[in-house]
PDB file of N, CA, C and O in Angstrom:
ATOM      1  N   UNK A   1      97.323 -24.775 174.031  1.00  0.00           N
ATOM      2  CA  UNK A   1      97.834 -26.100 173.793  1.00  0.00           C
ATOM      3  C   UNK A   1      96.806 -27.144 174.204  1.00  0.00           C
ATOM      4  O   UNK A   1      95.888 -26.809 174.953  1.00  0.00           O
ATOM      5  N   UNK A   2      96.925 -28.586 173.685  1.00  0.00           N
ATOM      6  CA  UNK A   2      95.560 -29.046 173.999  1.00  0.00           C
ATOM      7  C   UNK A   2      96.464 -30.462 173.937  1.00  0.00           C
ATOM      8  O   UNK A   2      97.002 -30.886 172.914  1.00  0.00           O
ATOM      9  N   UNK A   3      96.506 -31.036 175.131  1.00  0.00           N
ATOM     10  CA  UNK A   3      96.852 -31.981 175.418  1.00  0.00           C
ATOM     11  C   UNK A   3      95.750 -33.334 175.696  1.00  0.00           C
ATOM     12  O   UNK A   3      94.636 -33.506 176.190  1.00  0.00           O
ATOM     13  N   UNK A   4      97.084 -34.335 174.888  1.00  0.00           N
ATOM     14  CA  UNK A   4      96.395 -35.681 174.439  1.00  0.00           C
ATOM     15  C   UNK A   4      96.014 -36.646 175.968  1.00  0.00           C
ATOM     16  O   UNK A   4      96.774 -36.467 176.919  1.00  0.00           O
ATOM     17  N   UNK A   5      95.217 -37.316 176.080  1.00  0.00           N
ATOM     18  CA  UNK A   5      94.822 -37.987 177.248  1.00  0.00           C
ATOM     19  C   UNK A   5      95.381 -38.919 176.968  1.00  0.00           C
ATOM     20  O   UNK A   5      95.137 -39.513 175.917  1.00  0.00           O
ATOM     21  N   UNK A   6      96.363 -39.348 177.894  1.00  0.00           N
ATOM     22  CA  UNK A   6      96.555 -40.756 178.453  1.00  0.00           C
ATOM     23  C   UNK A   6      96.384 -41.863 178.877  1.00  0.00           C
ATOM     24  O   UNK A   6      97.195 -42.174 179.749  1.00  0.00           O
ATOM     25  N   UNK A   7      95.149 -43.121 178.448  1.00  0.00           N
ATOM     26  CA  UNK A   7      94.705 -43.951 178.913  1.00  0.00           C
ATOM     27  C   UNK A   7      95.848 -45.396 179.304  1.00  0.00           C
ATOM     28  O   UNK A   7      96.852 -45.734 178.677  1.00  0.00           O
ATOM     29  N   UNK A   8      95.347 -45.924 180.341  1.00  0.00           N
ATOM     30  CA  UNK A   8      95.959 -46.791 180.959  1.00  0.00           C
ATOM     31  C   UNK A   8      95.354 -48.304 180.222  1.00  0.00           C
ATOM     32  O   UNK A   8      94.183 -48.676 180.292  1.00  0.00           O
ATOM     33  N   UNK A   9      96.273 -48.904 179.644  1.00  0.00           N
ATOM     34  CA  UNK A   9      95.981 -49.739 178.860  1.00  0.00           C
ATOM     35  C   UNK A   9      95.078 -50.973 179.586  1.00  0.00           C
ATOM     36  O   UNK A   9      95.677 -51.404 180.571  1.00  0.00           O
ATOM     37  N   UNK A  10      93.994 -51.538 179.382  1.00  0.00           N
ATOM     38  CA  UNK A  10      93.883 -52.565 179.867  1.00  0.00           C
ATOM     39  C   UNK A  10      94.540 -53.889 179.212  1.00  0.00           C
ATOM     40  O   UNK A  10      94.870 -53.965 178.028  1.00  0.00           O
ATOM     41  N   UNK A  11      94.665 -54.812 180.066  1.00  0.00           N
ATOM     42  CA  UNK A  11      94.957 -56.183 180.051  1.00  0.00           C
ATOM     43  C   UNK A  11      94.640 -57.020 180.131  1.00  0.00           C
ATOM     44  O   UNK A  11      94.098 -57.348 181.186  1.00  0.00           O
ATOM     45  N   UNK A  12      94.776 -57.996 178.985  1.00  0.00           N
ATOM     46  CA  UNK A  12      93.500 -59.003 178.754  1.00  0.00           C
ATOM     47  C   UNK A  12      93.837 -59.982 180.322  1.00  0.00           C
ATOM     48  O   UNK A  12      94.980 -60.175 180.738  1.00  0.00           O
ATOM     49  N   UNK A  13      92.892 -60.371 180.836  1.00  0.00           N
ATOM     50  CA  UNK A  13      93.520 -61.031 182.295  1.00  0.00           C
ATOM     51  C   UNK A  13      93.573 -62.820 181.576  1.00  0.00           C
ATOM     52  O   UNK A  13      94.470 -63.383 182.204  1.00  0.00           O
ATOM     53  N   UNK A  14      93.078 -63.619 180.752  1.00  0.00           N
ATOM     54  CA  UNK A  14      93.523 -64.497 180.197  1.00  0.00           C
ATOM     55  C   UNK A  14      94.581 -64.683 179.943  1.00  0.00           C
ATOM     56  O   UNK A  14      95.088 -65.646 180.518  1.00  0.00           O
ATOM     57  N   UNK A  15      95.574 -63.786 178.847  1.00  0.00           N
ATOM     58  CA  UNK A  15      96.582 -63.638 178.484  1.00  0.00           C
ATOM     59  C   UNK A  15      97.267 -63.097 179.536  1.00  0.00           C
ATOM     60  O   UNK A  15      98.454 -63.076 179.212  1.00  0.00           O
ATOM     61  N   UNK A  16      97.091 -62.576 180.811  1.00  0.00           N
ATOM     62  CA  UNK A  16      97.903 -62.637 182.028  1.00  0.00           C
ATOM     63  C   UNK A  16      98.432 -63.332 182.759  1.00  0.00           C
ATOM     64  O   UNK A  16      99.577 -63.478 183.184  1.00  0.00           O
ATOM     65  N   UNK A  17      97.230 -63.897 182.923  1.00  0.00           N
ATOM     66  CA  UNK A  17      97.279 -65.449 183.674  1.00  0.00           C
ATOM     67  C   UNK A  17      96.708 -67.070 182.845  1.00  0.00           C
ATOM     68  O   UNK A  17      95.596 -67.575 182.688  1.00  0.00           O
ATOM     69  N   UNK A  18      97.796 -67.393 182.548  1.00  0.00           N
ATOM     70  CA  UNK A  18      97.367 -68.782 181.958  1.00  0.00           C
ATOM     71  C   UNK A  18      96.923 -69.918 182.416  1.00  0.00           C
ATOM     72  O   UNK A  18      96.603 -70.958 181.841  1.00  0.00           O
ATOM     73  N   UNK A  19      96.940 -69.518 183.829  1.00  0.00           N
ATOM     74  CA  UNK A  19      95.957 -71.058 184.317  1.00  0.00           C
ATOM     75  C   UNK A  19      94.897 -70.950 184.094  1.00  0.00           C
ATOM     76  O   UNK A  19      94.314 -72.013 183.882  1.00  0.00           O
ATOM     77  N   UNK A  20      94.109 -69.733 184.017  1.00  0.00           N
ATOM     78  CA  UNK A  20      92.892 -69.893 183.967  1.00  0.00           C
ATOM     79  C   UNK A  20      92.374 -70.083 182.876  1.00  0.00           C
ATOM     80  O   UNK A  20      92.567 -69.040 182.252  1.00  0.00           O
ATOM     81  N   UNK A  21      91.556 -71.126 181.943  1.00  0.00           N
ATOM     82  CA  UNK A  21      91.138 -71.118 180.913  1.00  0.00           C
ATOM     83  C   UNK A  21      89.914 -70.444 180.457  1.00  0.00           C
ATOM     84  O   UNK A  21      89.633 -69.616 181.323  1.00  0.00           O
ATOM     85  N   UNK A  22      89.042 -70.410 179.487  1.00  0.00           N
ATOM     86  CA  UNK A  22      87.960 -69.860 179.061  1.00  0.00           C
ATOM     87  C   UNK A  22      86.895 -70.969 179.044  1.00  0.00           C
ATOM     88  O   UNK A  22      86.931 -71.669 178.032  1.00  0.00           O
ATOM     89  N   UNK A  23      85.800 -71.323 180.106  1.00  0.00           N
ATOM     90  CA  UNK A  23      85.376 -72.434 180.567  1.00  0.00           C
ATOM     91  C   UNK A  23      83.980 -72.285 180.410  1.00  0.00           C
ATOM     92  O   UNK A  23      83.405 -71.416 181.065  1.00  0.00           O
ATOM     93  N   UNK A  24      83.337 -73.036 179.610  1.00  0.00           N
ATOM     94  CA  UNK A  24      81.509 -72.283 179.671  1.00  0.00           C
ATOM     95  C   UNK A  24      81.079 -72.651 181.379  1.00  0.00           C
ATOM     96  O   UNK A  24      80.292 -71.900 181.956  1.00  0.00           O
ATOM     97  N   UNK A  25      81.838 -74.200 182.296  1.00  0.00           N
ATOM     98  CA  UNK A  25      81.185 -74.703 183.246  1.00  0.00           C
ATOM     99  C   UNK A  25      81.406 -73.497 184.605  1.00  0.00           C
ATOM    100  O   UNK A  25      80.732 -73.434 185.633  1.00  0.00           O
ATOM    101  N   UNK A  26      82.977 -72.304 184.059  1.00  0.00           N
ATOM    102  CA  UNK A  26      83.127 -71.391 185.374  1.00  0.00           C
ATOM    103  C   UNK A  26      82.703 -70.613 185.008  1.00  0.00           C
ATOM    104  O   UNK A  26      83.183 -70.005 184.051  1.00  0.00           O
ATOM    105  N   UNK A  27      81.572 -70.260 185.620  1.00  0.00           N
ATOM    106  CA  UNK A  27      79.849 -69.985 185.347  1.00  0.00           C
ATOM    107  C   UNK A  27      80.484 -67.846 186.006  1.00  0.00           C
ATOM    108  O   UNK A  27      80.237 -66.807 185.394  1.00  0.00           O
ATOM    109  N   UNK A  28      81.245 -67.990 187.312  1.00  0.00           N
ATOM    110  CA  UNK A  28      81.277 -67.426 188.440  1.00  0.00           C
ATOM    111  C   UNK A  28      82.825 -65.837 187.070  1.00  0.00           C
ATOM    112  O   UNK A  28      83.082 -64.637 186.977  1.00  0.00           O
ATOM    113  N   UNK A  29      83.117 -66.814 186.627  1.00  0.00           N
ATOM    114  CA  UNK A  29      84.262 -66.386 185.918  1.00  0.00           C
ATOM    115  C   UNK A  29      83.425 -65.449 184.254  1.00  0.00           C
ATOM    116  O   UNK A  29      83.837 -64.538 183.536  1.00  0.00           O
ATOM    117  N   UNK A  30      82.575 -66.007 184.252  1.00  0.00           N
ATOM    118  CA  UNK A  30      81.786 -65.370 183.288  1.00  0.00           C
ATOM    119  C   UNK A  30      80.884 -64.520 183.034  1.00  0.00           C
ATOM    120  O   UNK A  30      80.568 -63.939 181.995  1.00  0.00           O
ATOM    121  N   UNK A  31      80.262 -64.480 184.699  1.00  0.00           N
ATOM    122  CA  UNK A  31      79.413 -63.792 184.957  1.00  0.00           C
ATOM    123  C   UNK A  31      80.410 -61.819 185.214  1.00  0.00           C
ATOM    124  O   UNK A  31      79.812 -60.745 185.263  1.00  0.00           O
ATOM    125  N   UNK A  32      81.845 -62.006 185.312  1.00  0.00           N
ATOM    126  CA  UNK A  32      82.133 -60.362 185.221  1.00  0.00           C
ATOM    127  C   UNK A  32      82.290 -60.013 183.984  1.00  0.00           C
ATOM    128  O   UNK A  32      82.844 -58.971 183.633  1.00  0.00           O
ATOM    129  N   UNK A  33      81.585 -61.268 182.879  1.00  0.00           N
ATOM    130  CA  UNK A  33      81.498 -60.132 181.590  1.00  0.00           C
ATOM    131  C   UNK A  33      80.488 -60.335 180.882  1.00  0.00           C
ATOM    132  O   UNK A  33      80.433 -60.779 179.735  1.00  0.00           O
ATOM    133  N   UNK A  34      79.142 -59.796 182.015  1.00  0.00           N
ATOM    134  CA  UNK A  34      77.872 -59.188 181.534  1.00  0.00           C
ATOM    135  C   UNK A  34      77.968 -58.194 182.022  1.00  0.00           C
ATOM    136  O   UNK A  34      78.900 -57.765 182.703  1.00  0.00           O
ATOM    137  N   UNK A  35      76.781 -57.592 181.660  1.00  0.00           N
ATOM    138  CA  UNK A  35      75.998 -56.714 182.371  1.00  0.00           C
ATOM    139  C   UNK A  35      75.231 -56.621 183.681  1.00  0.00           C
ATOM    140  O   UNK A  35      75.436 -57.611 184.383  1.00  0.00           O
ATOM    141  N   UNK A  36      74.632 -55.967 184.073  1.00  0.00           N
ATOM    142  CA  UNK A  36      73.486 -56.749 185.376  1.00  0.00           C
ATOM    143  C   UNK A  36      71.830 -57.129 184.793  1.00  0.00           C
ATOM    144  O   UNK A  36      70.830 -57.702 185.224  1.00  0.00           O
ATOM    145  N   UNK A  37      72.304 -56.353 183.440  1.00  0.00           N
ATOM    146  CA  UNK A  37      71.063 -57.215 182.880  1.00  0.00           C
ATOM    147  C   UNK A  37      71.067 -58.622 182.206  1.00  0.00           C
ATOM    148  O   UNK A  37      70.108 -59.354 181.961  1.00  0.00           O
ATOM    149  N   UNK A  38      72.352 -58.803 181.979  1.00  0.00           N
ATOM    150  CA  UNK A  38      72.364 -59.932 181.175  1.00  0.00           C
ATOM    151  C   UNK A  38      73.443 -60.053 179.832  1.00  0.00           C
ATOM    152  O   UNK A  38      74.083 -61.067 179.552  1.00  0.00           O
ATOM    153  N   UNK A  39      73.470 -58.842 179.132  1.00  0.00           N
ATOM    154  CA  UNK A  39      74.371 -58.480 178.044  1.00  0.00           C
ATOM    155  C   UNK A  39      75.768 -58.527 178.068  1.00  0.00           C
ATOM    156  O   UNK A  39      76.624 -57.815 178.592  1.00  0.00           O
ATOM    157  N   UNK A  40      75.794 -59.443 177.438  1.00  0.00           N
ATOM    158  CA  UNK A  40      77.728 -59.060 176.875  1.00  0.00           C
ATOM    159  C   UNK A  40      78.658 -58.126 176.732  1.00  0.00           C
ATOM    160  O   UNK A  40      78.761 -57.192 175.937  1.00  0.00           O
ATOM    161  N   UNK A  41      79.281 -58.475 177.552  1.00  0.00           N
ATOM    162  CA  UNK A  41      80.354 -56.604 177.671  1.00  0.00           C
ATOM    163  C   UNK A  41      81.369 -56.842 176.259  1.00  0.00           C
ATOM    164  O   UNK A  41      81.868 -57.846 175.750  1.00  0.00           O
ATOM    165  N   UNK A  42      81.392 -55.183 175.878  1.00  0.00           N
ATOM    166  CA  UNK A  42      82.455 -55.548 174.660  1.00  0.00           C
ATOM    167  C   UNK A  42      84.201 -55.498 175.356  1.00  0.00           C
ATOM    168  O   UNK A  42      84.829 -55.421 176.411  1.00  0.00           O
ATOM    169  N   UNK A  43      84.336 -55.596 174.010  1.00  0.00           N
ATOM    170  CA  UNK A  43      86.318 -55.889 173.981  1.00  0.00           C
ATOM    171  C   UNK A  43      86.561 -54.674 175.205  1.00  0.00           C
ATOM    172  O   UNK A  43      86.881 -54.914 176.370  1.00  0.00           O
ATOM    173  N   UNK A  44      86.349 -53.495 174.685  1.00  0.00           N
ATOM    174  CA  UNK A  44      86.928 -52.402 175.014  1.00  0.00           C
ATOM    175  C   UNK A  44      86.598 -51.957 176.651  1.00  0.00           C
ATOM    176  O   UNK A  44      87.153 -51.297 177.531  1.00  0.00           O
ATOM    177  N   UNK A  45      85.563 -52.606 176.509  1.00  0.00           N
ATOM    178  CA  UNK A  45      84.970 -52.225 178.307  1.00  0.00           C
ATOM    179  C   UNK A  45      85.674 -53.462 178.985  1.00  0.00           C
ATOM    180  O   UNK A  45      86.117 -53.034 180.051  1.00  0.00           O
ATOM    181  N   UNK A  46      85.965 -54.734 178.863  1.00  0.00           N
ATOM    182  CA  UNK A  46      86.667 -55.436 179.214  1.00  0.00           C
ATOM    183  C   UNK A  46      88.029 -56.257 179.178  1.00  0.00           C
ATOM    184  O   UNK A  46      88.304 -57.299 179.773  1.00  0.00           O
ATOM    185  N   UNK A  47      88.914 -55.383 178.189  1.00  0.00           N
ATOM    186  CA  UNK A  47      89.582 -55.383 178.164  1.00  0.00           C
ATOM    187  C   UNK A  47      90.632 -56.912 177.742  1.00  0.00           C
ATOM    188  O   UNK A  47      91.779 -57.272 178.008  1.00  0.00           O
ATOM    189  N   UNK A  48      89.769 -57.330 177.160  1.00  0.00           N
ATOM    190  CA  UNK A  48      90.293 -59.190 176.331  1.00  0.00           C
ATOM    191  C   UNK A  48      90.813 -58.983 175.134  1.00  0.00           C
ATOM    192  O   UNK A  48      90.334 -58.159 174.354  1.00  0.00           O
ATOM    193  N   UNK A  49      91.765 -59.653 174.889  1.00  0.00           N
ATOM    194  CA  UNK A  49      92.134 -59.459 173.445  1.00  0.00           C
ATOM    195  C   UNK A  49      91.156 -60.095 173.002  1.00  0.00           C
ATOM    196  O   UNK A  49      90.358 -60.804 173.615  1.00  0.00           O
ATOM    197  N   UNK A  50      91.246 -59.689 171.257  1.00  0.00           N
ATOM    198  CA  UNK A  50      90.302 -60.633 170.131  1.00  0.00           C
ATOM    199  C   UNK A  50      90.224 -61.701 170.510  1.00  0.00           C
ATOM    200  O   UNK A  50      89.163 -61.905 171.101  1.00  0.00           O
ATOM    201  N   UNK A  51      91.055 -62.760 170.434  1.00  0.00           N
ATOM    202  CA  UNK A  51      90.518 -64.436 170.655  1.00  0.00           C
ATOM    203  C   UNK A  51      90.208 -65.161 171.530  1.00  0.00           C
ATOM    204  O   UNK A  51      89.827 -66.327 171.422  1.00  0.00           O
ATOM    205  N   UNK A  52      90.452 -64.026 173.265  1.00  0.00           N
ATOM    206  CA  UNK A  52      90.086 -64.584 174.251  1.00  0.00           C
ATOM    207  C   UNK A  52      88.503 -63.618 173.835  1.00  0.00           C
ATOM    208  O   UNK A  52      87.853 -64.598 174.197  1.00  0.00           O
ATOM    209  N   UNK A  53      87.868 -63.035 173.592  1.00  0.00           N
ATOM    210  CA  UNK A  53      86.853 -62.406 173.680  1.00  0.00           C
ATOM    211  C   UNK A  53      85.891 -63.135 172.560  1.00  0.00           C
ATOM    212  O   UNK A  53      84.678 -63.272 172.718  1.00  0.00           O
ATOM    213  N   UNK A  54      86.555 -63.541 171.507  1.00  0.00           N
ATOM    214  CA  UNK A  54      85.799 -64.475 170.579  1.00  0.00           C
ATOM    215  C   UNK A  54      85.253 -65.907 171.977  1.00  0.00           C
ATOM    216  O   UNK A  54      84.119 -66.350 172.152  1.00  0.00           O
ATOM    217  N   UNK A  55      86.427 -66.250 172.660  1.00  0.00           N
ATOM    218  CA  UNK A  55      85.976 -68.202 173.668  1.00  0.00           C
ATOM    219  C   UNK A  55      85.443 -67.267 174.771  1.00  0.00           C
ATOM    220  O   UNK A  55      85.352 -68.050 175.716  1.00  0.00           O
ATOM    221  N   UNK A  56      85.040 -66.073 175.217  1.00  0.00           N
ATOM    222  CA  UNK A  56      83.926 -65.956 176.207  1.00  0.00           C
ATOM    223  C   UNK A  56      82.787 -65.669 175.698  1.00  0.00           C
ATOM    224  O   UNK A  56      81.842 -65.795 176.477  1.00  0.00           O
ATOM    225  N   UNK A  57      82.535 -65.303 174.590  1.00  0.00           N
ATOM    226  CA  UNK A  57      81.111 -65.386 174.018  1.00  0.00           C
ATOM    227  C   UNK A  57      80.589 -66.661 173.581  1.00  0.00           C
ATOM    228  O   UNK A  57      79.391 -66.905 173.726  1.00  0.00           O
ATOM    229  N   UNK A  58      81.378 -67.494 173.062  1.00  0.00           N
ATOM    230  CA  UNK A  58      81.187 -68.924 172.840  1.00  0.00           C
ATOM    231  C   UNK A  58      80.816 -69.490 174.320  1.00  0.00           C
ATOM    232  O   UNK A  58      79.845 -70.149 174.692  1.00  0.00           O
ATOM    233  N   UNK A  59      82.009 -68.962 175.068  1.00  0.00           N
ATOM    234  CA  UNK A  59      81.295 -69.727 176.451  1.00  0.00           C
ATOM    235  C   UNK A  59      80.326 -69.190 177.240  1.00  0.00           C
ATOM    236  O   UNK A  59      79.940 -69.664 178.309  1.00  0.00           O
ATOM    237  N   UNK A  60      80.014 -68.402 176.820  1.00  0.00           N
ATOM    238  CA  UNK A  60      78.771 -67.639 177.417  1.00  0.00           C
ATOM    239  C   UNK A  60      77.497 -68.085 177.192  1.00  0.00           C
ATOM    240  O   UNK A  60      76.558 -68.355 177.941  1.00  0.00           O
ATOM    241  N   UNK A  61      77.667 -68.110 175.930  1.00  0.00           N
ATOM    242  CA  UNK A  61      76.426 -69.072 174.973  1.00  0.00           C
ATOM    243  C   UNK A  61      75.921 -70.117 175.306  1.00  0.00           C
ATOM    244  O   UNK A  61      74.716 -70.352 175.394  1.00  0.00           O
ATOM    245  N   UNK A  62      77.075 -71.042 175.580  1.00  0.00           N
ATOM    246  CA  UNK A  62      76.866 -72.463 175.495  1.00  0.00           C
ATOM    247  C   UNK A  62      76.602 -72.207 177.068  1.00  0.00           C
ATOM    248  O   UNK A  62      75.666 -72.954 177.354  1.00  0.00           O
ATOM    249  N   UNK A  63      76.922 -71.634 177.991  1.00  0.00           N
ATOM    250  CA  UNK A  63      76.494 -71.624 179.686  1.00  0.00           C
ATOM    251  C   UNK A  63      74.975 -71.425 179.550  1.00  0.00           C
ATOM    252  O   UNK A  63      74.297 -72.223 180.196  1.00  0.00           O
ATOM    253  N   UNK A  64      74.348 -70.537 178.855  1.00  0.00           N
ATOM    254  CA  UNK A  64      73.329 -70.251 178.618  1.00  0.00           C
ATOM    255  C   UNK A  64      72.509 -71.481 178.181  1.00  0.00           C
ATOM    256  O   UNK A  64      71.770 -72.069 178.970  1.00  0.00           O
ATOM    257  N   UNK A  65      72.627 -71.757 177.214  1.00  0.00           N
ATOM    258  CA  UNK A  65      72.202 -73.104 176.349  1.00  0.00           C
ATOM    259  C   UNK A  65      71.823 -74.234 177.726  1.00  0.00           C
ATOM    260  O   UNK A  65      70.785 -74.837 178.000  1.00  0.00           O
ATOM    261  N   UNK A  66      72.892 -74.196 178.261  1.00  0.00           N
ATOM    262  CA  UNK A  66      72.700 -75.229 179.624  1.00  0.00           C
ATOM    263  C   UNK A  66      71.991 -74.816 180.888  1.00  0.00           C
ATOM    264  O   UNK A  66      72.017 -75.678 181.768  1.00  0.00           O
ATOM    265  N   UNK A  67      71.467 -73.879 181.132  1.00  0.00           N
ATOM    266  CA  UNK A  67      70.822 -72.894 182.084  1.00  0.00           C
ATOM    267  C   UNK A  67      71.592 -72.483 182.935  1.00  0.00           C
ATOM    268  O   UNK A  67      71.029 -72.078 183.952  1.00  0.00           O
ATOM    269  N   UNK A  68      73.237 -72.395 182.918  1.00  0.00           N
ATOM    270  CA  UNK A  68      74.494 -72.329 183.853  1.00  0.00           C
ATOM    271  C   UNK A  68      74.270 -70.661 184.608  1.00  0.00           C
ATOM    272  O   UNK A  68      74.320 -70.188 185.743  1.00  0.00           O
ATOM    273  N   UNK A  69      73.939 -70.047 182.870  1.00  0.00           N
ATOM    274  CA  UNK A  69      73.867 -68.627 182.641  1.00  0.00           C
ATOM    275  C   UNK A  69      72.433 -68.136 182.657  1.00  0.00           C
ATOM    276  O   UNK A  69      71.759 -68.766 181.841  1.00  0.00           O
ATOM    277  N   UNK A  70      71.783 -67.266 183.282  1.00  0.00           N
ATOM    278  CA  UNK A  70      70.663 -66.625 182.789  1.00  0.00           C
ATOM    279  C   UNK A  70      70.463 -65.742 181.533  1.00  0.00           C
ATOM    280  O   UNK A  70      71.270 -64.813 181.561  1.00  0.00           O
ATOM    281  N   UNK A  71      69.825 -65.718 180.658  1.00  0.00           N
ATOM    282  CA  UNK A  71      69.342 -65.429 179.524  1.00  0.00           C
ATOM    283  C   UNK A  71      69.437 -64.006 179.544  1.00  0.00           C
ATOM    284  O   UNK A  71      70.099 -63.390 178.708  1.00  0.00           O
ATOM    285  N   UNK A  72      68.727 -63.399 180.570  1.00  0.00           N
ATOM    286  CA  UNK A  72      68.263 -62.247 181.254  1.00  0.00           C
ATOM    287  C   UNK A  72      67.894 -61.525 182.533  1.00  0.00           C
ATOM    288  O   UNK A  72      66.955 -62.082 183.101  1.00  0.00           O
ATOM    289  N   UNK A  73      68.185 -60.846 182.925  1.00  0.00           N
ATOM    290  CA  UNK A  73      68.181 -60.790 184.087  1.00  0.00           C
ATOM    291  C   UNK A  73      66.737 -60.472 184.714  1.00  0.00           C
ATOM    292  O   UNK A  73      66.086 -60.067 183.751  1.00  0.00           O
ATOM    293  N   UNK A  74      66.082 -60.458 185.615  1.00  0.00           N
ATOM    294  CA  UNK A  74      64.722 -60.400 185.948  1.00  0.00           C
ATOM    295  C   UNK A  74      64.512 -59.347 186.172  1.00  0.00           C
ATOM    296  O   UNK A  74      64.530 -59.241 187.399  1.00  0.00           O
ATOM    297  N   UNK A  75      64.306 -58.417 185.719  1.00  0.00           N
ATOM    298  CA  UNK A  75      64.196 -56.844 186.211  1.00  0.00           C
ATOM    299  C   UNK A  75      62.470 -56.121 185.649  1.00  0.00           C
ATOM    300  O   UNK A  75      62.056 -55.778 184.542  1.00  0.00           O
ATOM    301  N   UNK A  76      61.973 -56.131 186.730  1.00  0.00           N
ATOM    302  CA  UNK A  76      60.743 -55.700 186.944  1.00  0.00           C
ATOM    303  C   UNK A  76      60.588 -54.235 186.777  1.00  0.00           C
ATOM    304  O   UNK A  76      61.588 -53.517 186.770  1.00  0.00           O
ATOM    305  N   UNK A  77      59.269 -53.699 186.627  1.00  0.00           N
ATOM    306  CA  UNK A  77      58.794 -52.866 185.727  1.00  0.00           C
ATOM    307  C   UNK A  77      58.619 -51.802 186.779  1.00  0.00           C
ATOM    308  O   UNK A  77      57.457 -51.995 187.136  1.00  0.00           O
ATOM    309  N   UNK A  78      59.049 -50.869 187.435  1.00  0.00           N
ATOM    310  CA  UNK A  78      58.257 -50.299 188.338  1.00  0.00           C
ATOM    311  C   UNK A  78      57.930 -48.888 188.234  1.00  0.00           C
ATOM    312  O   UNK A  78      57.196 -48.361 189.071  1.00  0.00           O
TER     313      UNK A  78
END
């Protein structure tokens, strides 16, 4: 018999909590959906629905655009 795995759904935490909006200026709020290099985490690793995940890439961008956000992360060659 070969039993199906059970994953534990994630939850978009936007759509959890509605005070918090999708803000390019909360810099601190944006930064848990990169990477440590710098890259954009997808839907599935972070768990946002579609349209909150569409206004953190927008706000990611535009943090960037303003130097809020680093581009990239500095990671040296060794």
């Amino acid at each position: 018999m070969r039993f199906k795995m059970q994953y534990k759904r994630k939850i978009c935490k936007f759509c959890e909590n509605k005070e918090v909006p999708v803000d390019y200026k909360n810099s601190s709020t944006l930064k848990r959906f990169l990477t440590e290099e710098g890259k954009i985490l997808p839907r599935r690793i972070t768990g946002t629905c579609a349209s909150h995940q569409r206004q953190v890439v927008t706000a990611i961008k535009r943090a960037r655009n303003i130097a809020l956000i680093a581009y990239s992360a500095d990671v040296k060659n060794v």
